[in-house]
gemmi code that builds the backbone of each chain (N, CA, C; Angstrom):
import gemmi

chains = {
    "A": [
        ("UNK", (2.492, 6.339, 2.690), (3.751, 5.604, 2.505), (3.461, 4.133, 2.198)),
        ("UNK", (3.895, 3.806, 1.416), (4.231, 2.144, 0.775), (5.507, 1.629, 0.922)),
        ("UNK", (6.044, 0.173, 1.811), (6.840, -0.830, 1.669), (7.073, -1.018, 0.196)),
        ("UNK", (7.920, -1.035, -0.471), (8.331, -1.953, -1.456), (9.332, -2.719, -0.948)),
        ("UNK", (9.399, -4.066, -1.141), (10.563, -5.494, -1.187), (11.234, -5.876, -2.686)),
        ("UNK", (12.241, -6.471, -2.080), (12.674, -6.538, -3.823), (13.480, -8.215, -3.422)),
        ("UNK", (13.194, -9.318, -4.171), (13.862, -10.256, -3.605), (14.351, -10.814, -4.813)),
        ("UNK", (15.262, -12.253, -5.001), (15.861, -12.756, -5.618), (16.886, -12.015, -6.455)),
        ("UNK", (16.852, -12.186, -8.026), (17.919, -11.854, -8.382), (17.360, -10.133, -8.554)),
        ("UNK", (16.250, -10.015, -8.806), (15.846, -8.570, -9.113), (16.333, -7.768, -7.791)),
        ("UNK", (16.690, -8.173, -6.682), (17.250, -7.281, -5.156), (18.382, -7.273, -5.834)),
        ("UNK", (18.951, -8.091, -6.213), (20.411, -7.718, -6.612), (20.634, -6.822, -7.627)),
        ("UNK", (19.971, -7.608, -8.813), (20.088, -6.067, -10.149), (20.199, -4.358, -9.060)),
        ("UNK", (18.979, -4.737, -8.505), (18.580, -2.964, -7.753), (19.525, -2.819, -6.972)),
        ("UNK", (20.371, -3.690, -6.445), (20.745, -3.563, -5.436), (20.434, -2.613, -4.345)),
        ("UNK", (18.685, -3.433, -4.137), (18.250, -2.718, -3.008), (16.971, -4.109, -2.158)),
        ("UNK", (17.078, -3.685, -1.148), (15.988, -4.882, -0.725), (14.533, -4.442, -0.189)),
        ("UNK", (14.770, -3.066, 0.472), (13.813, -2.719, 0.555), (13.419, -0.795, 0.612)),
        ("UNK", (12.597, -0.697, 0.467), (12.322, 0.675, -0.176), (10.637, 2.004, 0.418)),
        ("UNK", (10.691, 3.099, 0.780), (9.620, 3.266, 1.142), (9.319, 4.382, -0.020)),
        ("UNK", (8.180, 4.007, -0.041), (7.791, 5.188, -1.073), (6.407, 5.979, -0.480)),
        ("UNK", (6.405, 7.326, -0.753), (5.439, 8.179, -0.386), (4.084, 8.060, -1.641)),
        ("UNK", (2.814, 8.163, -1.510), (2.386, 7.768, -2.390), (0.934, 8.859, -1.720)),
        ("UNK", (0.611, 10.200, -2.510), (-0.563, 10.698, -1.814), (-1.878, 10.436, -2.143)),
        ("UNK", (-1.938, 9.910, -3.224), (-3.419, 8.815, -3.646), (-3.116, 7.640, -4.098)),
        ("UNK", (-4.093, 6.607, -3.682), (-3.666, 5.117, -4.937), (-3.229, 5.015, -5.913)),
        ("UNK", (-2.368, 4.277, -6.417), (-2.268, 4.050, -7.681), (-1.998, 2.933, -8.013)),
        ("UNK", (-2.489, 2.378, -9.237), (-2.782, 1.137, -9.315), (-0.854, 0.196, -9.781)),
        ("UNK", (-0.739, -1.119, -10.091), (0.183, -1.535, -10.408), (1.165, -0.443, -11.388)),
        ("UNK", (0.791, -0.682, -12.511), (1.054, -0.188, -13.432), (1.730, 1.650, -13.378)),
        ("UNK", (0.765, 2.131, -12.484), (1.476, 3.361, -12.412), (2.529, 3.040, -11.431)),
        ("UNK", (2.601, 2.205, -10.604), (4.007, 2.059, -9.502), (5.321, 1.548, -10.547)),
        ("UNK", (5.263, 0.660, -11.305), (6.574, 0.448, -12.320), (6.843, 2.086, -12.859)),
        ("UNK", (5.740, 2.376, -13.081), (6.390, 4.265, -13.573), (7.575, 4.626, -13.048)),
        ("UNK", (6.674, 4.642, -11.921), (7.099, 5.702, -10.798), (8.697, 5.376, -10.021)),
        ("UNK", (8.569, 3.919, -10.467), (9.915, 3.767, -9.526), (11.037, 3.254, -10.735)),
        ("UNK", (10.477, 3.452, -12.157), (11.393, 3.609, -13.596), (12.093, 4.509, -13.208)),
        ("UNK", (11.993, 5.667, -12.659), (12.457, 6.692, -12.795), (13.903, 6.460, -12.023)),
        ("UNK", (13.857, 5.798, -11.217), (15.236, 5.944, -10.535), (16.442, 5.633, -10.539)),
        ("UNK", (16.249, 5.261, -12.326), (17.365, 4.923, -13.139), (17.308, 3.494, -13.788)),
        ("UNK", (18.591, 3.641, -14.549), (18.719, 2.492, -15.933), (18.097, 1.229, -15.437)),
        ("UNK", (18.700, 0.930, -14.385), (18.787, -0.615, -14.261), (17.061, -0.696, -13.779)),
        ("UNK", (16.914, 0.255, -12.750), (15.021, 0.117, -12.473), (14.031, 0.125, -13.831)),
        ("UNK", (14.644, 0.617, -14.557), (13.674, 1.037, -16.036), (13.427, -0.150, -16.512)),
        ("UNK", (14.710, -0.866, -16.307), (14.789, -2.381, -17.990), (14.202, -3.460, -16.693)),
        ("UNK", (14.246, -3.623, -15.566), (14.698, -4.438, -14.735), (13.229, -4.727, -13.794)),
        ("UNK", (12.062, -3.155, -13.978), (10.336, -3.540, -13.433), (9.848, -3.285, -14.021)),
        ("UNK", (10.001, -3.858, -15.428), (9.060, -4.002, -16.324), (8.258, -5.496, -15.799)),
        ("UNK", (6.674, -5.312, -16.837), (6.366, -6.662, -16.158), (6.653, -8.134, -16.719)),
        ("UNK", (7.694, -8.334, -17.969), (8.313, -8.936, -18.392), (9.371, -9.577, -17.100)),
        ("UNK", (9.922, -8.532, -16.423), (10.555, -9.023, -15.192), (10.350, -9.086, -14.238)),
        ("UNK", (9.731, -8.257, -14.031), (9.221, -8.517, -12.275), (7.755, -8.613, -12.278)),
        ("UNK", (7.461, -9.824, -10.939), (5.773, -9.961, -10.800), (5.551, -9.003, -9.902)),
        ("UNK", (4.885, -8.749, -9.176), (3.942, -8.313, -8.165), (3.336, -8.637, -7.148)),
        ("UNK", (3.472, -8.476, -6.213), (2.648, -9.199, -4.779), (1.824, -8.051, -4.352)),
        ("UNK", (0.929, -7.717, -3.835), (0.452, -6.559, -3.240), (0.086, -6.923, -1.267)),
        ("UNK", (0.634, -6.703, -0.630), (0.065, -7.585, 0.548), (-0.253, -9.162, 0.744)),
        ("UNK", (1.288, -9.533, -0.087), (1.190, -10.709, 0.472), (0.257, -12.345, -0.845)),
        ("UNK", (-0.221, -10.964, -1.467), (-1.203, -11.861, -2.952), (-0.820, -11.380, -4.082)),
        ("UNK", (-0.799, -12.531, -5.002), (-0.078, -11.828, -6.527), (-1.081, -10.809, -6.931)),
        ("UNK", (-0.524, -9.470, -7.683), (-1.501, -8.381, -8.589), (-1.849, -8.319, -9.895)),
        ("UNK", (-2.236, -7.874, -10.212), (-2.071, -7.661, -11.590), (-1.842, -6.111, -11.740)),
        ("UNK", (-1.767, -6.021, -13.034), (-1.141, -4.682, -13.356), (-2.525, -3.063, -13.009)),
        ("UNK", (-3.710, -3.365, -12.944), (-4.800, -3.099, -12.304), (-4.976, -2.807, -10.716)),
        ("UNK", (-4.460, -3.529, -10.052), (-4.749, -3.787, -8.526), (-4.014, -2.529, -8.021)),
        ("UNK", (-5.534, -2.072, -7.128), (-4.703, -1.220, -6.686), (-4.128, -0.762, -5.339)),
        ("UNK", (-3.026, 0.320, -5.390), (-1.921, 0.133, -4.113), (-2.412, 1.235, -3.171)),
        ("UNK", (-2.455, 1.367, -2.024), (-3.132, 2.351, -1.068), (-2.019, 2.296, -0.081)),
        ("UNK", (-1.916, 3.658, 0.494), (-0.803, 3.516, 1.747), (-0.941, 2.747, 2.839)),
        ("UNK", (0.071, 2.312, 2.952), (0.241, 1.441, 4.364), (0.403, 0.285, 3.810)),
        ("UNK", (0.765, -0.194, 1.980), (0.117, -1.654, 1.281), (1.609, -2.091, 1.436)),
        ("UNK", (2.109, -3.371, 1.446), (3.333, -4.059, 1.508), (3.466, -4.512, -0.077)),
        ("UNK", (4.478, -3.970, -1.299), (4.293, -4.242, -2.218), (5.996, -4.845, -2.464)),
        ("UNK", (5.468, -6.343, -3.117), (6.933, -7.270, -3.205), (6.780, -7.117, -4.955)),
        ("UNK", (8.324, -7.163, -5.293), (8.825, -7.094, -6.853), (9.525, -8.304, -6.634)),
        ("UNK", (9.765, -9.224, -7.510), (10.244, -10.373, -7.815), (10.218, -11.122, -9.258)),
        ("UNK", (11.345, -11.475, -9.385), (11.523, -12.614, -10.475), (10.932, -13.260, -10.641)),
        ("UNK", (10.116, -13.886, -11.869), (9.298, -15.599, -11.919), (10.003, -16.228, -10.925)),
        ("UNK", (9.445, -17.474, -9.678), (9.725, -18.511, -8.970), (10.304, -19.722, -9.696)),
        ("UNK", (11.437, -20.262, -8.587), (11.850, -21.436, -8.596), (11.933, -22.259, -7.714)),
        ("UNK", (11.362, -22.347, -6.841), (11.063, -23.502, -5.726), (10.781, -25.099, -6.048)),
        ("UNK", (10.705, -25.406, -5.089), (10.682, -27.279, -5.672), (11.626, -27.803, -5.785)),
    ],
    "B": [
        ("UNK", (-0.269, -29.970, 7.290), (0.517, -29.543, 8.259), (1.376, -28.621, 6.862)),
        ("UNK", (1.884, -27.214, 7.268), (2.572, -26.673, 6.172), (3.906, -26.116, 6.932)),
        ("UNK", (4.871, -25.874, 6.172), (6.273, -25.658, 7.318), (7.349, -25.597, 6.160)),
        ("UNK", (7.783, -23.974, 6.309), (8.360, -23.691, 5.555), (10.378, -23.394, 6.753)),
        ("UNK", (11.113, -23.787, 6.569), (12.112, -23.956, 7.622), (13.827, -24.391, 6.592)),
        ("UNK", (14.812, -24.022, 7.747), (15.828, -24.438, 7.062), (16.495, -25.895, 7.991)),
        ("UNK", (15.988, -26.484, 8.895), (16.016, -27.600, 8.514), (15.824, -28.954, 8.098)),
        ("UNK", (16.244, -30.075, 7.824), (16.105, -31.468, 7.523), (15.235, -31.561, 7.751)),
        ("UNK", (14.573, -33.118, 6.959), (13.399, -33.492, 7.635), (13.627, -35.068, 7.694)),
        ("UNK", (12.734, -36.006, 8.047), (12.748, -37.135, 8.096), (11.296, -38.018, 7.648)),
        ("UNK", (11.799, -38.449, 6.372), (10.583, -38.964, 5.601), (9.624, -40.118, 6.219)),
        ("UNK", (10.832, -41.108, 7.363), (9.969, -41.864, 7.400), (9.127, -41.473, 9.672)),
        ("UNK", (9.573, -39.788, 9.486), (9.163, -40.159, 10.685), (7.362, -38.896, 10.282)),
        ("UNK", (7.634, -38.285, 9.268), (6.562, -37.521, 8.694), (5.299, -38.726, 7.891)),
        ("UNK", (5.982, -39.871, 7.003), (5.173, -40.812, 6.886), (4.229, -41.775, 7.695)),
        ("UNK", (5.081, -41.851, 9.127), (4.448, -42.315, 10.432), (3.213, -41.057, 11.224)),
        ("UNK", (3.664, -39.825, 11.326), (2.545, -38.763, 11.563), (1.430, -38.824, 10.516)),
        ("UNK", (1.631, -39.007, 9.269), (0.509, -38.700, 8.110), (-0.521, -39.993, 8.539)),
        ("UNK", (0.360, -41.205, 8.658), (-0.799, -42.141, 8.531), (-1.047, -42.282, 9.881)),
        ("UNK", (-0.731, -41.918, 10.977), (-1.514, -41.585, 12.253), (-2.771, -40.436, 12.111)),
        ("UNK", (-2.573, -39.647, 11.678), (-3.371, -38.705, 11.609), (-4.771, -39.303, 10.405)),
        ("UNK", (-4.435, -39.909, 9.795), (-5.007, -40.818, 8.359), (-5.579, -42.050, 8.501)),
        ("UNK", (-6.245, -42.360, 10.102), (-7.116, -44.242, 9.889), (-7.978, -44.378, 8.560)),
        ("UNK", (-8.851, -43.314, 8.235), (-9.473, -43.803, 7.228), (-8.952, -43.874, 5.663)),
        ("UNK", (-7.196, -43.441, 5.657), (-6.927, -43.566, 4.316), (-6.019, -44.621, 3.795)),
        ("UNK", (-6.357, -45.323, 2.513), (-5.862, -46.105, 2.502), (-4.423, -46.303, 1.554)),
        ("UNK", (-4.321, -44.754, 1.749), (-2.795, -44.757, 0.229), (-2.248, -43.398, 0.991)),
        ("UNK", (-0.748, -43.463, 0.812), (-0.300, -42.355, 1.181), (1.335, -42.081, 0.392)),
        ("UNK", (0.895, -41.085, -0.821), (1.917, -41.348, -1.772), (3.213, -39.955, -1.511)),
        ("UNK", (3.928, -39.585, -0.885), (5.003, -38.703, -0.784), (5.955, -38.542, -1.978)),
        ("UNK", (6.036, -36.900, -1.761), (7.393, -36.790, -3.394), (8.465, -35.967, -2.491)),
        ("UNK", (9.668, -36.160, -2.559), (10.532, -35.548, -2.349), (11.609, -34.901, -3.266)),
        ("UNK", (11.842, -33.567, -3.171), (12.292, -32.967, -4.123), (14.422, -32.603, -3.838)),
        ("UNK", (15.307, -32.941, -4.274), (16.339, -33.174, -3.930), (17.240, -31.765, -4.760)),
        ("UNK", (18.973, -31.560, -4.234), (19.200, -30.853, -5.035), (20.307, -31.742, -5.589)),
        ("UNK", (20.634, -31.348, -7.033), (21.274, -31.972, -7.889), (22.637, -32.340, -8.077)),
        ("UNK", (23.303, -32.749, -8.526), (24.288, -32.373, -9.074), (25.413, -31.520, -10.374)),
        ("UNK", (23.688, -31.254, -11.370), (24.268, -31.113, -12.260), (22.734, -30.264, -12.996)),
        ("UNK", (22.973, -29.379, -13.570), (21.446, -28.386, -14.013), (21.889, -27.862, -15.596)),
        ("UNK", (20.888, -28.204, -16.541), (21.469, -27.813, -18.143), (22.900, -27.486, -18.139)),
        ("UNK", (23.507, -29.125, -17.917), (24.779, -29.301, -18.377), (26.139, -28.441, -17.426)),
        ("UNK", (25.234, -27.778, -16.407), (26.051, -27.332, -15.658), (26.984, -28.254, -14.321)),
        ("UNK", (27.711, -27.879, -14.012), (27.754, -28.710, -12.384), (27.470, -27.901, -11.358)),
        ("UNK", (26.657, -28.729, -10.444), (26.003, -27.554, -9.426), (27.148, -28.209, -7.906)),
        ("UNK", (27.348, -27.274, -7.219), (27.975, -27.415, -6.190), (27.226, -27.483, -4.928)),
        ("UNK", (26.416, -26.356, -5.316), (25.539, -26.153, -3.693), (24.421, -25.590, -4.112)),
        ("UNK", (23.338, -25.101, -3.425), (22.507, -24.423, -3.723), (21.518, -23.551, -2.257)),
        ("UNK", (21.356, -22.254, -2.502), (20.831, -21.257, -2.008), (19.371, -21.031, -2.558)),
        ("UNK", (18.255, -21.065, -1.508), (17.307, -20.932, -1.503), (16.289, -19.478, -0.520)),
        ("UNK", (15.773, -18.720, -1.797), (15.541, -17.661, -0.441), (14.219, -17.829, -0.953)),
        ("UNK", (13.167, -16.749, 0.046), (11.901, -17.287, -0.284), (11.387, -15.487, 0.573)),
        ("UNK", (9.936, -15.225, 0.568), (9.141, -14.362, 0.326), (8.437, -14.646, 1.868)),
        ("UNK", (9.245, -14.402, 3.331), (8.733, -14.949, 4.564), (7.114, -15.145, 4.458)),
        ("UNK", (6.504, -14.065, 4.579), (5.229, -13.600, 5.075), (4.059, -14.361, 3.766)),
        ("UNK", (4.533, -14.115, 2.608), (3.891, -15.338, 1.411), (3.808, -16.406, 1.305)),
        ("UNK", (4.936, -16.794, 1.605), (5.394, -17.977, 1.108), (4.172, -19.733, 1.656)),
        ("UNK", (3.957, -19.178, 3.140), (3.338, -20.293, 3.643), (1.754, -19.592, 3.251)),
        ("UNK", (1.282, -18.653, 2.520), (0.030, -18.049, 2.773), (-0.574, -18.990, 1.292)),
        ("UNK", (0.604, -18.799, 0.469), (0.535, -19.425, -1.202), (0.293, -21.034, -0.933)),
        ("UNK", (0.883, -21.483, -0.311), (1.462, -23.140, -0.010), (0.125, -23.600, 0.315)),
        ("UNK", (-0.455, -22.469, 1.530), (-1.753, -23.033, 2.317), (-2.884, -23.189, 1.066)),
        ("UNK", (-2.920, -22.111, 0.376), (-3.863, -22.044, -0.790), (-3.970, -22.711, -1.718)),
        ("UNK", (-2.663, -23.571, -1.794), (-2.715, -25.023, -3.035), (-3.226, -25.696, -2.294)),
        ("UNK", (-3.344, -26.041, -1.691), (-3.275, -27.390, -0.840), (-5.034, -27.272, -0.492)),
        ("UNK", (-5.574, -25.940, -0.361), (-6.578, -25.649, 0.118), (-7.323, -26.055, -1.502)),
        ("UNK", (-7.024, -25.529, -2.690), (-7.700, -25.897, -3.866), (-7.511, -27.206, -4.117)),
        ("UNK", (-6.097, -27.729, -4.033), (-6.210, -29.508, -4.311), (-7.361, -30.158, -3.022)),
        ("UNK", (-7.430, -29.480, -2.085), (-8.423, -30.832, -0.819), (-9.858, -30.697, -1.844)),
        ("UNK", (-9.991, -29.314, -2.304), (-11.661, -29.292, -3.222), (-11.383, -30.106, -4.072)),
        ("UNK", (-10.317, -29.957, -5.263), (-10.024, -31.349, -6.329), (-10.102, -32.383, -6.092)),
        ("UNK", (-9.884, -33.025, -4.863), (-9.306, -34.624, -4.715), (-9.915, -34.800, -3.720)),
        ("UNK", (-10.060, -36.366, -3.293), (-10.853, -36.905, -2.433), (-9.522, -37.254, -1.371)),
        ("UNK", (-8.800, -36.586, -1.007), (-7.820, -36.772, -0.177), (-8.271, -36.444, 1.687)),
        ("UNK", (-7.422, -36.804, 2.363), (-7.753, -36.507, 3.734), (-6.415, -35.389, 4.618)),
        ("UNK", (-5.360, -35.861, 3.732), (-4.339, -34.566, 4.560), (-3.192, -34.226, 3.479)),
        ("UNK", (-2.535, -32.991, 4.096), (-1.874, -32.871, 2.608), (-0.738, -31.957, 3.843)),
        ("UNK", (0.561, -32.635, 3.674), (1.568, -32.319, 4.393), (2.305, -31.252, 3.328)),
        ("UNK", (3.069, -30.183, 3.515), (4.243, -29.526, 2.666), (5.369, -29.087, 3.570)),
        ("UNK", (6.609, -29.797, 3.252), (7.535, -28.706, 3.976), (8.428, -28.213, 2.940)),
        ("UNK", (9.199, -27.148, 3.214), (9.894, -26.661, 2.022), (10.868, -25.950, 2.384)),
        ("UNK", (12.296, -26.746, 2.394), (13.367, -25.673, 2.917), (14.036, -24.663, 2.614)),
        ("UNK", (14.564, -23.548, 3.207), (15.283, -22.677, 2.581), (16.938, -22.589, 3.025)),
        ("UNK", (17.194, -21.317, 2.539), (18.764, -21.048, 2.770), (19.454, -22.414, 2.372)),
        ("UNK", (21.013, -22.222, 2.235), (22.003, -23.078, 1.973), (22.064, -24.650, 1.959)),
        ("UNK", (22.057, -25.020, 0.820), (21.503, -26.653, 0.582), (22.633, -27.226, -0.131)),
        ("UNK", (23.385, -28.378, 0.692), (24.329, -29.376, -0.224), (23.960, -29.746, -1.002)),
        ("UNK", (24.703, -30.699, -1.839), (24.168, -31.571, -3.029), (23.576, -32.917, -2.400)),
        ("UNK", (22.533, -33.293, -2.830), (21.763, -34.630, -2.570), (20.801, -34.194, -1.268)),
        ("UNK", (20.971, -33.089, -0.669), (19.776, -32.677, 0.395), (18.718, -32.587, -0.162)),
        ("UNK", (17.476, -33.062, 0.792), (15.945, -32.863, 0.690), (15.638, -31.270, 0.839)),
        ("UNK", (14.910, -31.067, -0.225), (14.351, -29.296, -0.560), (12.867, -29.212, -0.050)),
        ("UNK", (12.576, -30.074, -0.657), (10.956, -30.209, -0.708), (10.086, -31.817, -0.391)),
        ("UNK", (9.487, -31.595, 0.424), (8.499, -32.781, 0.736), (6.913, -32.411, 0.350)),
        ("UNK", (6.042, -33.289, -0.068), (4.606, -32.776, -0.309), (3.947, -34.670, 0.043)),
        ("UNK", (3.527, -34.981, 1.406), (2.407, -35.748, 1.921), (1.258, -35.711, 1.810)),
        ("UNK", (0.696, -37.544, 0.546), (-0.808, -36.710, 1.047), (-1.526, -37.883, 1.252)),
        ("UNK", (-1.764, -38.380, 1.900), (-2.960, -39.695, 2.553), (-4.273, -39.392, 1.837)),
        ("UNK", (-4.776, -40.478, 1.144), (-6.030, -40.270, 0.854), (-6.813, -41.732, 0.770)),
        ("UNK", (-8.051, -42.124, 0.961), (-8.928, -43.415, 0.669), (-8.102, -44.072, -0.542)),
        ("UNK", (-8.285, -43.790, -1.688), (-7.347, -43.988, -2.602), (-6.802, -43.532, -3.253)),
        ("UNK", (-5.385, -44.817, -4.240), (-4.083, -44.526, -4.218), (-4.121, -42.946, -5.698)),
        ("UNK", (-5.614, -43.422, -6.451), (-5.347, -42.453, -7.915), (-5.086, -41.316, -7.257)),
        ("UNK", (-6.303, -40.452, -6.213), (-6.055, -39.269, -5.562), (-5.262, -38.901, -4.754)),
        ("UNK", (-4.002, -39.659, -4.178), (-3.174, -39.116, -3.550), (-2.147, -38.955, -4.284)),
        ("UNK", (-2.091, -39.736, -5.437), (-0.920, -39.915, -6.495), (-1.259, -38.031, -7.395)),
        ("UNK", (-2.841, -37.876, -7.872), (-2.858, -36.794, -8.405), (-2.895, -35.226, -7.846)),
        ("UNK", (-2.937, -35.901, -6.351), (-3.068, -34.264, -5.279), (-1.580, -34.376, -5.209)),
        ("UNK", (-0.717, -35.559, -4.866), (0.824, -34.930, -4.997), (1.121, -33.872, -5.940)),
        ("UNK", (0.919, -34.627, -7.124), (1.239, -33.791, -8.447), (1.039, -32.487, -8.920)),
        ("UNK", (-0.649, -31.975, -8.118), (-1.113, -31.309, -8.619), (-0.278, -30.026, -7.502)),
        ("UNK", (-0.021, -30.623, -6.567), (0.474, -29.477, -5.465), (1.497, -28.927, -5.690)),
        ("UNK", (2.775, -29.951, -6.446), (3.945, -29.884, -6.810), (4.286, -28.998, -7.765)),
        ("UNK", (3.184, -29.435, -8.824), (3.123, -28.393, -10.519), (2.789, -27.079, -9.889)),
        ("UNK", (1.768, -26.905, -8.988), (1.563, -25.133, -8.017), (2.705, -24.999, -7.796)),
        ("UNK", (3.011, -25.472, -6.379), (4.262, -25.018, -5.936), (5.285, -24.444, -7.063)),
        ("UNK", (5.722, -25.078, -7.948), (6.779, -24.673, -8.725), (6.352, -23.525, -9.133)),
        ("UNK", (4.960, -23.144, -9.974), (4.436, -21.951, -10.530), (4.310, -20.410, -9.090)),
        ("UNK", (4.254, -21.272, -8.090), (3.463, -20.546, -7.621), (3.771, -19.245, -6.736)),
        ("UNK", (4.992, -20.612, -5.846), (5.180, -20.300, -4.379), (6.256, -19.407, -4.548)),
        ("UNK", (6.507, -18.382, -3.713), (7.814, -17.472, -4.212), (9.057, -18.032, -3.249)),
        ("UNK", (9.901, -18.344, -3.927), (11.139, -19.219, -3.695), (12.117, -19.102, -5.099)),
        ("UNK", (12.977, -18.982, -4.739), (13.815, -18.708, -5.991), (15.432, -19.457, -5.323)),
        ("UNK", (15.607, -19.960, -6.651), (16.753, -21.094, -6.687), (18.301, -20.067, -7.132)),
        ("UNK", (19.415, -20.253, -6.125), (20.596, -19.745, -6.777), (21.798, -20.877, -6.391)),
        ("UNK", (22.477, -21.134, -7.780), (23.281, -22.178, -7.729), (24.771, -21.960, -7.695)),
        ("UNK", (25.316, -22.371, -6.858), (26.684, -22.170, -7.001), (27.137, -23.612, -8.366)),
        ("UNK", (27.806, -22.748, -9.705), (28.297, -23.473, -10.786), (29.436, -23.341, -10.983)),
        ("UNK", (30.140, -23.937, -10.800), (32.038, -23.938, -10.966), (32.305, -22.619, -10.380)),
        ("UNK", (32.071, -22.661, -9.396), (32.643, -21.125, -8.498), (31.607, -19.870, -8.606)),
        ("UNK", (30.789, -19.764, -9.892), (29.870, -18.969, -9.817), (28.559, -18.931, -9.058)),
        ("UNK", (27.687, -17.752, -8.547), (26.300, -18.215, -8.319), (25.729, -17.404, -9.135)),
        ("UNK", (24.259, -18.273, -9.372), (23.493, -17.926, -10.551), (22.184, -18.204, -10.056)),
        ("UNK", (21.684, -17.621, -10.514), (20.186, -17.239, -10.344), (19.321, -18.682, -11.155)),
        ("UNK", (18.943, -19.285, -10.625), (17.693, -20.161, -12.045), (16.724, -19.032, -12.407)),
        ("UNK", (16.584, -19.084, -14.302), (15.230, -19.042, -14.619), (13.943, -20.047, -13.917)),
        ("UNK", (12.798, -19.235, -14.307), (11.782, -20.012, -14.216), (11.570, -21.225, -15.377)),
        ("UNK", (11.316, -22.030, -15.320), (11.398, -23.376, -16.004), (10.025, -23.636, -17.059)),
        ("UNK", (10.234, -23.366, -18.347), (8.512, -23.120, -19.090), (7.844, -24.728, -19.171)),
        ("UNK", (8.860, -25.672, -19.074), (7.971, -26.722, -18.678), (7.192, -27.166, -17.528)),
        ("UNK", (8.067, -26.259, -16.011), (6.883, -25.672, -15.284), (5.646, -25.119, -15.127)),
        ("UNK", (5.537, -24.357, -15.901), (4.382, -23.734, -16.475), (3.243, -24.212, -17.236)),
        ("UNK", (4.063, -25.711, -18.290), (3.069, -26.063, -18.909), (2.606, -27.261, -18.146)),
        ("UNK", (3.298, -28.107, -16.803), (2.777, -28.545, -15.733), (2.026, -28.014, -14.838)),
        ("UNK", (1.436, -26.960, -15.036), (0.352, -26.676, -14.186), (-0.940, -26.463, -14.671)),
        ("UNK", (-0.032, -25.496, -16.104), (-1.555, -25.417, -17.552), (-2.352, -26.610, -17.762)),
        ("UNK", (-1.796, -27.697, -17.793), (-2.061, -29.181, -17.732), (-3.846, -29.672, -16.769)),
        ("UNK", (-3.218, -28.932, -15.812), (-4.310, -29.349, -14.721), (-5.523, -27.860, -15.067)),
        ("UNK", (-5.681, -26.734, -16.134), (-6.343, -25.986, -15.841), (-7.485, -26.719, -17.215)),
        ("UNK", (-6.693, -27.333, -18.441), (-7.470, -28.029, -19.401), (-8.674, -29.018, -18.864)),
    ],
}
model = gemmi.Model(1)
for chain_id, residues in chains.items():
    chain = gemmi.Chain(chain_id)
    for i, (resn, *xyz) in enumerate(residues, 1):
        res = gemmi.Residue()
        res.name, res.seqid = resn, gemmi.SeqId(i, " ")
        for name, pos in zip(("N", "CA", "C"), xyz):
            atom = gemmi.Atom()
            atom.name, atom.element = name, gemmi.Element(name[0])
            atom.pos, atom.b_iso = gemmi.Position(*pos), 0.0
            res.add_atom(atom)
        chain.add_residue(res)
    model.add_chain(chain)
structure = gemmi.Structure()
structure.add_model(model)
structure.setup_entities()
């Protein structure tokens, strides 16, 4: 099982904040936008990596890095702080 | 000192801790970051700040940790508030005492241009009754590219 978070405006698009997903081997970034495309329109257009970054535990990912159960994985909008 | 919180701060009682903590420095240049009144022509009313708990201070620590290798500085303060912010409130503070004034002037900067790129915090503005999300800002971006040339 994997945490997913979803914050800023991308929690809202999903209107979801947080999410568990079952996951029975790693898979790296890239296959997780798949996987959670699937759960309709707005997830499809909305975790691409045009829109959403990646955190994997807390550190940005890249589309490579990979996710293992028990990993805390945050989706988010480019930052605006400051 | 890093401190991510929703409230106030007080510049000149954080300027009195920095240069206590700071005998051997002889410059201590602070930026404070405010919220507006007014954002691409919009009018801003208020502003909402949420942020990434468990990241947020892990990212902050890690600029600050690459600017002390850059700069000949001695301390490097950040606080950075969240949730619900009037107009003209303090958002952001970044302290940094150093021997001298060039390196505390360029570890401000350099922490500031991170932060914006970096730290996960995201800006939503209440605009004539609406709230809105900010984009990310590409002249942000090319303020940080800046420091990788």
């Amino acid at each position: 099982m994997i945490t997913l978070l979803f914050f800023g405006r991308l929690r809202e698009l999903l209107a979801c904040e947080r999410l568990s997903l079952s996951i029975s081997n790693p898979v790296d970034v890239a296959t997780l936008r798949q996987m959670i495309s699937d759960k309709g329109p707005q997830w499809q257009k909305f975790t691409t990596s045009q829109h959403a970054l990646v955190a994997v535990n807390q550190t940005m990912a890249q589309e490579h890095t990979i996710i293992k159960a028990g990993d805390e994985v945050a989706l988010f909008p480019p930052v605006t702080g400051g | 000192m890093i401190k991510v919180c929703t409230e106030d701060f007080d510049l000149g009682l954080l300027t009195n801790e920095l240069r206590q903590k700071s005998p051997q420095s002889g410059a201590i240049v602070n930026f404070i970051g405010l919220v507006r009144d007014i954002n691409h022509g919009q009018s801003v009313s208020k502003l909402f700040l949420e942020h990434y708990p468990a990241m947020t201070e892990k990212v902050l620590a890690d600029i600050c940790s690459r600017a002390k290798k850059r700069f000949a500085v001695d301390h490097i303060d950040v606080i950075h508030r969240v949730g619900e912010l009037d107009l003209n409130s303090q958002i952001v503070y970044v302290g940094v005492s150093a021997m001298h004034r060039g390196d505390a002037f360029n570890c401000c900067e350099y922490v500031m241009d991170h932060l914006k790129s970096e730290a996960p915090f995201w800006k939503k503005e209440s605009q004539n009754g609406q709230q809105v999300w900010l984009d990310a800002n590409p002249s942000d971006v090319a303020a940080k590219a800046r420091w990788e040339q």
